[in-house]
N, C-alpha and C positions, 0 to 999 in steps of 0.2 A: 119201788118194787119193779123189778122185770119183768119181763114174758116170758113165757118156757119158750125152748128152743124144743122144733121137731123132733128131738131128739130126748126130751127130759118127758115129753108127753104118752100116757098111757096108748098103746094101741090097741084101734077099737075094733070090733067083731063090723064086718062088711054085711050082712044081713040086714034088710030093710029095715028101722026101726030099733036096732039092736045095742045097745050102748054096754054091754059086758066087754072086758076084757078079752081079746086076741090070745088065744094061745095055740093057734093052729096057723100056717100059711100054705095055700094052696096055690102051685103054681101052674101056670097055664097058658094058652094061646092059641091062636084060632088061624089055623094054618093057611088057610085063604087070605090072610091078612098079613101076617106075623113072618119072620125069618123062622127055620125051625129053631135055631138056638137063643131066641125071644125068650121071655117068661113074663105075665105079669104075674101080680099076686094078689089074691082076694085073703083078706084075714077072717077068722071063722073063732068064736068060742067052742066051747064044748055039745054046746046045746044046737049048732047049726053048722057043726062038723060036717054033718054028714048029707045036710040037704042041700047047703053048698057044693057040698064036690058029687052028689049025683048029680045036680043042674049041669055042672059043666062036664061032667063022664059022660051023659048022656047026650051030649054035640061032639065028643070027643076029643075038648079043648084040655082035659086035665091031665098034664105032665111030672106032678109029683107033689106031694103033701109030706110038711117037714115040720118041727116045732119051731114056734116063734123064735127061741135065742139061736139057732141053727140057720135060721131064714136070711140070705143077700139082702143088700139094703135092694130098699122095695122100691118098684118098676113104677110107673105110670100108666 
């Protein structure tokens, strides 16, 4: 038997402790850091949609929220 390859593997909601499904990608960067045309990406289910992207609206790191099959392959 194989491994999955990063790519065969479900993506997981970024929420501390969260192991649901990704269906959200929220992209972002922290312009004191970042080039402006940077993005990472934090993955978000349904349920932490929206606490995730106030946490980062509210440092005013959040650049656009897309759906998972929509989403660039993801930053680092």
């Amino acid at each position: 038997m194989t491994s999955p390859t990063p790519a065969d593997e479900a993506l997981i909601c970024s929420a501390r402790g969260c192991r649901a499904p990704a269906v959200w990608a929220l992209r972002w960067n922290n312009p004191r850091l970042h080039d402006t045309a940077r993005r990472k990406t934090w993955l978000a289910c349904a349920d932490h949609r929206e606490s995730l992207g106030a946490f980062l609206d509210a440092r005013g790191f959040l650049r656009e929220v897309v759906a998972v099959p929509q989403s660039p392959t993801l930053e680092g």
